[in-house]
N, C-alpha and C positions, 0 to 999 in steps of 0.2 A: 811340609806339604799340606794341603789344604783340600778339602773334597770339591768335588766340580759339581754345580746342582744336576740333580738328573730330573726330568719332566715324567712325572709319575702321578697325574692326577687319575689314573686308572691301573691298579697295579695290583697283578694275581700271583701270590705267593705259595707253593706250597708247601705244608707243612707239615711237619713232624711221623714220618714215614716208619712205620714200624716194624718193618724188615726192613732187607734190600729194595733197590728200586725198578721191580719190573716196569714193565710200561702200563701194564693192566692192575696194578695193585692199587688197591683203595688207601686213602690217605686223606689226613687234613688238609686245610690251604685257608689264605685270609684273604678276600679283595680289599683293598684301602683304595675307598672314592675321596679326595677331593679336589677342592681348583688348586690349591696352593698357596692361596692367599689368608692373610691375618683375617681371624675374627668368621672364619666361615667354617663349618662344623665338618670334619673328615669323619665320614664310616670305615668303618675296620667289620668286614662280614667275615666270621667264622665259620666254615664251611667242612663237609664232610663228604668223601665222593670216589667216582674214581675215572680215570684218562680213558678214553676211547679209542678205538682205532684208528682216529683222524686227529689225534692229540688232544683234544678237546676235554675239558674235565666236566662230568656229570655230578649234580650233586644229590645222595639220595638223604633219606630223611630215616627214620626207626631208632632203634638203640646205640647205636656206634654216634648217631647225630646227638643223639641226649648226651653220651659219654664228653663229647664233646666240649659240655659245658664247666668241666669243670678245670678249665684253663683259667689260671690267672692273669689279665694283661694290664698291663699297667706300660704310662707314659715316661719319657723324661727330658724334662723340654730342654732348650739351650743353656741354660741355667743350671740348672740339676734338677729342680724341681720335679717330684715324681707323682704322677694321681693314678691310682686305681682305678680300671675302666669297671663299668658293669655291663656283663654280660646276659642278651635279653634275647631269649627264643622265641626265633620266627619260623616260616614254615618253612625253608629249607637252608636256615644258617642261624650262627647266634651275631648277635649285634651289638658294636661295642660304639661310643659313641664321643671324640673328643672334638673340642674349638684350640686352635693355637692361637695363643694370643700374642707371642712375637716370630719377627722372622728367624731362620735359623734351623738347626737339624733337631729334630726330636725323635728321638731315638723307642721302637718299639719291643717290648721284653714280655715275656711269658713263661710261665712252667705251668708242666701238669706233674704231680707226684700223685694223681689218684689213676694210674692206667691198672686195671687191672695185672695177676702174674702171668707172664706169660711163660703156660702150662706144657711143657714137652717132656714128661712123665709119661708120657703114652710111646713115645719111640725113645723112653730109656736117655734122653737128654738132660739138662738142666734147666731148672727153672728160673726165668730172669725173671726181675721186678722192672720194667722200665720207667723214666725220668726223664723228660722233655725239656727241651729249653728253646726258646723264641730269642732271633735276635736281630732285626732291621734298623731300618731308618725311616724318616719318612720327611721330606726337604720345604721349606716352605720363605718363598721371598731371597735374600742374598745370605747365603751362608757367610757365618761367622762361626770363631773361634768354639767347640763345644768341651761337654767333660767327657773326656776319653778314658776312665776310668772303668775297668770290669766292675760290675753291678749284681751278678749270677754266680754261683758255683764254676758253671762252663761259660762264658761268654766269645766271642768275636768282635772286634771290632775293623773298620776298610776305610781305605782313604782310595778313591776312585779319582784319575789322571787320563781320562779318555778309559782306552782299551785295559789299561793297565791298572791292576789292584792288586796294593798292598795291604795285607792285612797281620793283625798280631792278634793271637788266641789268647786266653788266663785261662786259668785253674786256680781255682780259692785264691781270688785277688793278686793272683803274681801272675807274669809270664808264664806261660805254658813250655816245660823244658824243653832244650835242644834236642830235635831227633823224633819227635810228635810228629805221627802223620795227619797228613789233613786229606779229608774228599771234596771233591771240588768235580759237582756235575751239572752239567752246561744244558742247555733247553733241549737237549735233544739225551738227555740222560747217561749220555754217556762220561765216563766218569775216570777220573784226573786226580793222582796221588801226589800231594805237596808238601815238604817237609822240612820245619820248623826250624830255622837258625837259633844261633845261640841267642839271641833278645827275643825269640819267641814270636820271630818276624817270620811270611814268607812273599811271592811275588806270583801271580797269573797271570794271563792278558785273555781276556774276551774275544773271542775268532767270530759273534754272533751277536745278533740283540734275542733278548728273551730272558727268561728266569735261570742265575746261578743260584744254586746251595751248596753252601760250606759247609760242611760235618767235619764236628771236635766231638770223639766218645771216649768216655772213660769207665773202665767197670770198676765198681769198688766190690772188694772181696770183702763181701761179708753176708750173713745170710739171716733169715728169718720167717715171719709169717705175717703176711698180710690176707686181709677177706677170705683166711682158714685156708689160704694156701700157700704151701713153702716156698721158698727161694731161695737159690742160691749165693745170688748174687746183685745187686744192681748195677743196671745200666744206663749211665748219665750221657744225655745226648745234645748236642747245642746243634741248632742247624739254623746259620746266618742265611737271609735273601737277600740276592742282590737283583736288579732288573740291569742287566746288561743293554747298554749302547752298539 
């Protein structure tokens, strides 16, 4: 199966959500402008904010926007070829900045491993270290053949058929085992449990246009101290965008 291009020369993602997904919770997100075409420079804005009453995302600016920066994003074009974006503070996002130089999927990838711990020592909970991971696409001219290879700790990768996506998750380079749930929340956040065949396959179909994310979590037991505060545990979080048809 082969991916179908999608028309995303305007395309808001968001990202890496640090709780559950109220509707009013602050959260990251990235816009990716461009035409689509070879040789013309796509932005990728880093953004920090949060949803309105009228769905709309606000983006503010202060320290959670600073925190912001320290995402790693890097490309990987049809080829494999991988480049390191830099990320460059503006007034209310950071800005990363790539040219594609052939046509084909190029695939976009991030982690943050510097979020601070998140502290629940105060209501007698445990304290998590959280760990983000970025996982898109971004299409440009007639898709061809790409590397379908996990690339992250957590990855996702989708093969889009109209309505219908298939996707298959990793963990440290292999398939993600049989019986793994997956979250799968549709533009309207509400939210859809899918689970993992034995090749680490699973299937959804899009009932909407608008933004899906895929969440793959994994906590590793194990615990320690980071910026003098303990943790119990980390938690590794991959959350694929997709822009639903």
């Amino acid at each position: 199966m082969k991916n179908k291009s999608l028309t995303q020369f305007y395309i808001t993602f968001c990202l890496c959500l640090l709780s559950s997904v109220p509707a009013m919770a602050s959260a990251y997100w990235i816009n990716v402008k461009g035409s689509g075409k070879i040789n013309e420079p796509v932005n990728i804005e880093l953004c920090y904010g949060s949803m309105d009453e009228f769905g709309v995302r606000r983006r503010d600016a202060g320290k959670e926007l600073e925190l912001t920066g320290d995402f790693q994003i890097r490309i990987v074009d049809p080829k494999g070829n991988q480049q390191l974006l830099e990320l460059i503070m503006q007034k209310d996002h950071w800005l990363a900045v790539f040219t594609p130089k052939s046509e084909g999927q190029y695939r976009i990838l991030g982690i943050n491993d510097k979020h601070p711990v998140i502290d629940r020592s105060a209501s007698k909970g445990e304290n998590v270290l959280p760990i983000d991971y970025i996982a898109s696409v971004y299409n440009v001219g007639t898709l061809i053949e790409t590397n379908n290879n996990s690339l992250q700790t957590l990855d996702i990768i989708t093969i889009v058929e109209e309505k219908k996506v298939t996707l298959k998750a990793f963990f440290q380079g292999k398939a993600s085992k049989a019986g793994t749930k997956l979250r799968v929340f549709n533009p309207e956040n509400w939210e859809k449990e899918i689970v993992l065949d034995k090749n680490g396959e699973a299937v959804f179909y899009t009932t909407m246009k608008g933004l899906y994310i895929i969440r793959q979590d994994w906590i590793e037991p194990v615990s320690g101290e980071y910026k003098q505060v303990k943790f119990n545990s980390k938690r590794h979080r991959c959350n694929y965008y997709l822009l639903g048809q």
